[in-house]
N, C-alpha and C positions, 0 to 999 in steps of 0.2 A: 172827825166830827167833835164838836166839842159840846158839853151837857150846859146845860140852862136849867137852872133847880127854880120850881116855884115853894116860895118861902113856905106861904102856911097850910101848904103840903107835903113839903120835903121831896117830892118827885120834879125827874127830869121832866121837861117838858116836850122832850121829843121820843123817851124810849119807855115812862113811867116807872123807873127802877131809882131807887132810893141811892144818897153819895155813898153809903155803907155798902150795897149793893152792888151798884159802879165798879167801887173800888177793889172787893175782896171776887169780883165775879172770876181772873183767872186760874185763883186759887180754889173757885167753888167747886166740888163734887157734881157729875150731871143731873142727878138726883133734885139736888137742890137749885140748880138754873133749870129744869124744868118744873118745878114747884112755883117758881117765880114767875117764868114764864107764862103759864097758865092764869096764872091771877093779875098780868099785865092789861087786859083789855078794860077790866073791872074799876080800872085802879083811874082810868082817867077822867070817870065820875068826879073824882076829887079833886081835880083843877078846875078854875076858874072859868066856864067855857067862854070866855073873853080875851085868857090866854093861850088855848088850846087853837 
């Protein structure tokens, strides 16, 4: 799959996880990709619901 960032929110538009996010997730601790996790449903308040 490939990520779709919306600009002025920095979030993907299909997984809501930030390019820093994306990027550093293989190397993230479970800890903190469940931290994430958990705040991904919240998060896509802040897209566009036009882009969503």
């Amino acid at each position: 799959m490939v990520c779709t960032v919306d600009g002025a929110s920095g979030l993907c538009l299909g997984c809501y996880r930030t390019l820093g996010e994306i990027a550093e997730w293989s190397r993230m601790g479970e800890e903190n990709r469940q931290k994430i996790m958990q705040e991904l449903p919240s998060r896509a308040e802040r897209i566009d619901p036009k882009l969503r």
